[in-house]
C-alpha positions in Angstrom: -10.2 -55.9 -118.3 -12.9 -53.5 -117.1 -16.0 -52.7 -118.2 -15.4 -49.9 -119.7 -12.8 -51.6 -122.3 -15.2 -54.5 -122.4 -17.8 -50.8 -124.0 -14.6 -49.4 -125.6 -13.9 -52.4 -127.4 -18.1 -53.6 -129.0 -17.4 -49.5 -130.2 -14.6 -50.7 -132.1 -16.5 -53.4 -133.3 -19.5 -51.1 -134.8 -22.2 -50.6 -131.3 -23.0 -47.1 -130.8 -21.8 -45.7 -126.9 -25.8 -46.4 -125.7 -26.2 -49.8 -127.8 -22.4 -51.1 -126.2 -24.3 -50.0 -122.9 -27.3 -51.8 -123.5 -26.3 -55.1 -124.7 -23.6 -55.5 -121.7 -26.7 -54.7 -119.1 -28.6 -57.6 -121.1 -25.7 -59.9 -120.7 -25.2 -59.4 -117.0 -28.9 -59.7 -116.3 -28.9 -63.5 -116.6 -32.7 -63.2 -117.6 -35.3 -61.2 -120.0 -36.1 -58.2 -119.5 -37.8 -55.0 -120.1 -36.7 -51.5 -120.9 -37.0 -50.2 -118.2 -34.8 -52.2 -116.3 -32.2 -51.9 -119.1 -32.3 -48.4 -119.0 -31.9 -48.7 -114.9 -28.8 -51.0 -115.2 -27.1 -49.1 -118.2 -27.3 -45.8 -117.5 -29.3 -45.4 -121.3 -31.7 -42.6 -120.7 -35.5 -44.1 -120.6 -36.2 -41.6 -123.2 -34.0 -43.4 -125.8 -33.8 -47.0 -124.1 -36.7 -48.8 -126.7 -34.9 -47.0 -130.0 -31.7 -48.7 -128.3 -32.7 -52.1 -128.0 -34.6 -52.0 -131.4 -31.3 -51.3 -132.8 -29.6 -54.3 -131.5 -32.9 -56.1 -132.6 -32.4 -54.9 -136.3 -28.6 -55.9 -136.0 -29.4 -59.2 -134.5 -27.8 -58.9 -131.2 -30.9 -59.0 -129.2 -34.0 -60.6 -129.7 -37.7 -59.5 -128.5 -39.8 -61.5 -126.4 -43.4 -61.4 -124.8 -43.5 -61.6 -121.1 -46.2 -63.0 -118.6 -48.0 -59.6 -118.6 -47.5 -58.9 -122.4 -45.0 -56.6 -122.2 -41.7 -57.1 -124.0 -38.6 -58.1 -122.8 -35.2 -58.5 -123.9 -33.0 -61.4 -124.4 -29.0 -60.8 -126.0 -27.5 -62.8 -128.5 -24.7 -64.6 -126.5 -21.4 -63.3 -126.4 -19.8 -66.0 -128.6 -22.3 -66.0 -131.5 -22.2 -61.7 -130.9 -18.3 -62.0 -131.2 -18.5 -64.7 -134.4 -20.8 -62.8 -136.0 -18.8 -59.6 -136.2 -15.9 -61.1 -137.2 -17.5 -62.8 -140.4 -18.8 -59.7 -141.1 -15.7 -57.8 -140.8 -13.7 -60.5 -142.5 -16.5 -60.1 -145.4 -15.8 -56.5 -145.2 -12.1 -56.7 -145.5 -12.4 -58.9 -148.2 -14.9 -56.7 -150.7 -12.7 -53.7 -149.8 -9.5 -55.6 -150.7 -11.0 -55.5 -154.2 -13.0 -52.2 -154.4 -10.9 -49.7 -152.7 -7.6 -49.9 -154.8 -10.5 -49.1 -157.7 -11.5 -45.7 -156.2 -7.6 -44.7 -154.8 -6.3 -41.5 -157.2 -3.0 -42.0 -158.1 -0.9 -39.2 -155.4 -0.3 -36.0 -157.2 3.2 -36.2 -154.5 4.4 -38.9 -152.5 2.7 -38.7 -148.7 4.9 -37.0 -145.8 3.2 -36.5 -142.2 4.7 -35.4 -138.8 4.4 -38.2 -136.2 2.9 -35.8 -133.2 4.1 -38.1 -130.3 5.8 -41.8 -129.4 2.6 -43.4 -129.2 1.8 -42.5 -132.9 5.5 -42.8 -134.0 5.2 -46.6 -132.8 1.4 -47.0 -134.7 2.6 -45.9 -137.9 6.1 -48.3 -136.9 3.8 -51.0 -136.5 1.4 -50.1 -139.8 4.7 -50.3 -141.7 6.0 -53.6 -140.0 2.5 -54.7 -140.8 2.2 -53.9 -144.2 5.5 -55.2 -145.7 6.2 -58.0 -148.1 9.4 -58.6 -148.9 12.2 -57.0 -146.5 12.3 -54.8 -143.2 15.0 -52.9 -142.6 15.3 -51.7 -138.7 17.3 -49.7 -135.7 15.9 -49.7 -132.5 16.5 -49.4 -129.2 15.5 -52.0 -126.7 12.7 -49.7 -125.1 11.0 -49.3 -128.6 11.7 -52.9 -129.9 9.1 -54.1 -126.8 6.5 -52.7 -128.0 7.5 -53.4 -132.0 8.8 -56.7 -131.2 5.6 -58.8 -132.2 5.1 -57.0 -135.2 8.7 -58.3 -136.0 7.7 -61.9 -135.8 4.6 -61.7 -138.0 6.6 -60.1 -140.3 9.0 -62.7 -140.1 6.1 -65.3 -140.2 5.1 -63.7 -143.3 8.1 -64.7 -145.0 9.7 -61.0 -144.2 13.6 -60.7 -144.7 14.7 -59.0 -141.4 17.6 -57.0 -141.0 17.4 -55.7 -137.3 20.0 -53.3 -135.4 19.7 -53.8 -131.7 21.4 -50.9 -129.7 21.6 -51.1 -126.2 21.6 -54.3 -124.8 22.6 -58.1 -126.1 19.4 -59.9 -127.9 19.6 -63.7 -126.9 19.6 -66.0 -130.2 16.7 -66.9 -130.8 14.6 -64.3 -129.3 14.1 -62.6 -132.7 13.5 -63.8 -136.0 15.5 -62.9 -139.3 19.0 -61.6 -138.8 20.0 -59.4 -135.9 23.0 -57.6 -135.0 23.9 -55.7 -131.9 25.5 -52.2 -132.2 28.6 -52.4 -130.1 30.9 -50.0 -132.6 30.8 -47.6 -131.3 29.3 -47.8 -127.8 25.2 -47.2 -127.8 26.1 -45.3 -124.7 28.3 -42.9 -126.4 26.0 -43.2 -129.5 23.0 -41.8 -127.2 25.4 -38.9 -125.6 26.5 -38.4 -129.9 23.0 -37.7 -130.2 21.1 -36.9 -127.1 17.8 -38.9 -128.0 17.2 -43.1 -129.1 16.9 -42.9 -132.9 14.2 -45.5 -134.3 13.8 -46.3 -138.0 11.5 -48.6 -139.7 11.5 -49.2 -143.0 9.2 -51.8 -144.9 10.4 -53.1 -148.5 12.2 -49.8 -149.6 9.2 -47.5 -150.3 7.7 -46.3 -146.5 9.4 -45.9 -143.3 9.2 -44.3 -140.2 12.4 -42.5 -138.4 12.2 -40.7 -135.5 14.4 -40.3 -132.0 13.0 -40.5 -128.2 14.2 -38.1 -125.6 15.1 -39.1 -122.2 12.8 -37.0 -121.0 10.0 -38.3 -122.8 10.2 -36.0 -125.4 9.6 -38.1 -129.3 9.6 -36.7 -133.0 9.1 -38.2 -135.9 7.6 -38.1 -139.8 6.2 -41.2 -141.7 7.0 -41.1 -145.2 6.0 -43.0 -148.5 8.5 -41.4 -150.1 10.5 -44.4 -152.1 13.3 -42.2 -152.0 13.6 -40.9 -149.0 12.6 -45.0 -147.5 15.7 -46.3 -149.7 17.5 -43.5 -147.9 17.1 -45.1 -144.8 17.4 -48.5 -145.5 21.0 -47.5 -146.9 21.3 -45.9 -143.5 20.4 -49.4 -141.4 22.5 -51.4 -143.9 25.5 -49.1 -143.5 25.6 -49.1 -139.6 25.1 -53.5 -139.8 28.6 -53.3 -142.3 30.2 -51.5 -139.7 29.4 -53.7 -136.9 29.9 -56.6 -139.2 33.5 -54.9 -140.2 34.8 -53.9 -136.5 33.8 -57.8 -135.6 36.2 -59.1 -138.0 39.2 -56.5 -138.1 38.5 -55.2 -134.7 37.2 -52.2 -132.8 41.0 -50.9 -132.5 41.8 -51.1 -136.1 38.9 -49.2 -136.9 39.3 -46.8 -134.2 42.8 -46.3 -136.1 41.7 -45.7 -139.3 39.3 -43.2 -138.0 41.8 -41.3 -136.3 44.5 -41.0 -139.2 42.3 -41.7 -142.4 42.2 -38.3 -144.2 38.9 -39.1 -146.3 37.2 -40.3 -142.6 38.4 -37.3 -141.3 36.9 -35.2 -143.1 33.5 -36.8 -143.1 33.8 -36.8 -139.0 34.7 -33.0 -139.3 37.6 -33.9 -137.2 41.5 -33.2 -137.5 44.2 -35.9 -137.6 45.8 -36.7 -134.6 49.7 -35.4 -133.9 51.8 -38.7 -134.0 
């Protein structure tokens, strides 16, 4: 990790840009000192350097001290009490939130529906949902989607989750996912992806959110998140559908199945195909 995540990351945590700056330069210098050799090893302008550090001051992060020639100088808070202290704080946070939030929420005049504008935010909002379930997941993914998903499966899991996972694409060794998994071999996932054209990924977290979306070979991704109970159910039916087939070709057979779809009139018609000429 470089410095720059080592700035990116105190942001996250609540340090303005110059006051990430300022506390790193304090760290590295080993030793107190003044503002003006802050300001030469941050990059802070001098102009703002002294509102800076009193800032960490007031937040506790730095502390003030008199040198030999009674000017002040600068000493940081070290890194591990820095780190603890944020995390109490934000773990007090969470916790008043928890309670005060659901107070203020308006009950949704509509259910909430949003466009997923690329893969990264398509696996976020994947992840928020994985996250944020209770009770059962419901998912199809492809093994390039299911790397980057596949520790949110196992805190689910962790959680007590029930997981229903289809795997397309390649053989999942026992063990390397919790809850139960089945592998889409009926039909191919090669001729599945050619069906289609992109990997299709759906998410789906206790029956009332999911995300589904597809991924292009070409790098291409769309994708909508909905809370939608209606429209989640939808696509947990969908996941549990494709899981009986697989489950149904294992014990009759691929070519019984491949049969029926070929001469059943009722499957027929669904595939928008004709039978077959004996």
């Amino acid at each position: 990790m470089g410095l720059q995540d080592v700035l990116e990351h105190l942001q996250r945590l609540g340090l303005s840009g110059y006051e990430a700056k300022a506390y790193v330069a304090l760290v590295a210098a080993g030793r107190p000192v003044n503002g003006y050799e802050v300001a030469k090893r941050s990059g802070v302008p001098r102009s703002t350097v002294y509102e800076t550090l009193g800032k960490l001051v007031a937040r506790g992060a730095a502390f003030e001290l008199r040198g030999a020639t009674d000017a002040t100088e600068y000493l940081p808070l070290p890194p591990a009490s820095l780190l603890d202290r944020m995390r109490r704080e934000f773990d007090g946070s969470v916790a008043v939130l928890e309670t005060a939030l659901p107070a203020v929420v308006a009950e949704p005049e509509q259910h909430m529906i949003h466009n997923l504008k690329d893969g990264g935010a398509m696996l976020a909002r994947a992840g928020d949902v994985l996250a944020g379930a209770r009770r059962d997941v419901f998912l199809s993914l492809w093994p390039e989607e299911l790397e980057h998903l596949g520790a949110r499966v196992h805190e689910a899991a962790g959680r007590g989750v029930d997981v229903s996972l289809m795997s397309f694409g390649t053989d999942v060794p026992d063990g390397t996912l919790p809850g139960n998994v089945y592998v889409h071999r009926y039909s191919a996932p090669e001729a599945v992806l050619q069906d289609l054209g992109y990997r299709l990924i759906v998410v789906v977290g206790d029956r009332r959110e999911a995300v589904v979306g597809g991924f292009g070979a070409d790098g291409s991704a769309w994708g909508i998140y909905t809370a939608d109970p209606a429209v989640a159910l939808m696509a947990a039916e969908y996941v549990r559908q494709d899981i009986a087939l697989q489950i149904l070709a294992e014990r009759v057979g691929a070519a019984e199945l491949n049969r029926l779809f070929d001469t059943d009139p009722g499957l027929l018609r669904l595939l928008g195909r004709t039978p077959s000429r004996p």
